[in-house]
N, C-alpha and C positions, 0 to 999 in steps of 0.2 A: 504494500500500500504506500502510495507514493504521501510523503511527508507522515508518517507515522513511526513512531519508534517502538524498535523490534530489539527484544533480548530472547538469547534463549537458555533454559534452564534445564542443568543436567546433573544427577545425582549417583553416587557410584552406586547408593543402595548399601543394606545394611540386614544383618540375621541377628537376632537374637541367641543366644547363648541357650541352647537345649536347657541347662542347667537353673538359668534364670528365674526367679521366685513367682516373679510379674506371671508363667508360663502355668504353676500351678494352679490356679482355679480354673483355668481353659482347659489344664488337661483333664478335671475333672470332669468340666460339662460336656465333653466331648465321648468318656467313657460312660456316663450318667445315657447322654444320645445313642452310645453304642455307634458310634461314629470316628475314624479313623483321624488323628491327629496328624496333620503334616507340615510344621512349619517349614520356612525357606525363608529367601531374600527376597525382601522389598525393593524392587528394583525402578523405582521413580519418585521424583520429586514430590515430596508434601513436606506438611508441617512436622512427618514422622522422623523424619530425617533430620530439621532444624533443631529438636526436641532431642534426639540421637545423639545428633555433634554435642550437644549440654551436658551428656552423662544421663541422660535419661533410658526408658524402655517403652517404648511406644512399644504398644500392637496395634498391626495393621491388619483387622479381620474384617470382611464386609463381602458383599455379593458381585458379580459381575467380574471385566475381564481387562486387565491395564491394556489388550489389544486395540479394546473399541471405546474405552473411557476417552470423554473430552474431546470427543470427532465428530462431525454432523451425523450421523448414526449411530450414536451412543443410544446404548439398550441392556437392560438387566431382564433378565427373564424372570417372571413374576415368583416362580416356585424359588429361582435363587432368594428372593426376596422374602418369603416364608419359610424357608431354611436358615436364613440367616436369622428371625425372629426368634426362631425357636431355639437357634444357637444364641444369642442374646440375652434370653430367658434365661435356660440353664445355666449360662454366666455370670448374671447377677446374680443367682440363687446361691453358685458357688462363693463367690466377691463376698456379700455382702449377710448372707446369714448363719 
């Protein structure tokens, strides 16, 4: 776009430490679902990453696919959507009681 200013933003991305305390109430609600646990690397920019570089644990759980995130056809398929609810559910239950 002609006179608009353009950066761009690139993040090496970041794993969590298997080990990580942040990691157990997730794995619980996850054995709780009867649902397999698979962390990895976060491999795009967010605030997970700014939060990171600080010495922090962000987790980055949610529905959908960094393929088609943030592109004029961006789309979550509905059930990821009520999957991830119910993963959300069992996590504060774990978290918090």
């Amino acid at each position: 776009m002609k006179g608009a200013a353009c950066c761009l933003f690139w993040g090496r991305g970041y794993a969590l430490d298997p080990g990580d305390a942040v990691l157990e109430p997730v794995r619980r609600a996850y054995r709780r679902l009867g649902l397999d646990l698979e962390p990895g690397t976060f491999r795009s920019h967010s605030d997970a990453s700014l939060l990171r570089a600080q010495g922090m644990s962000p987790l980055v759980l949610g529905p959908g696919s960094l393929r088609v995130a943030h592109r004029p056809d961006e789309r979550v398929a509905f059930r990821e959507v009520v999957e991830a609810a119910r993963i959300y559910r069992a996590l504060i239950r774990e978290a918090c009681c």
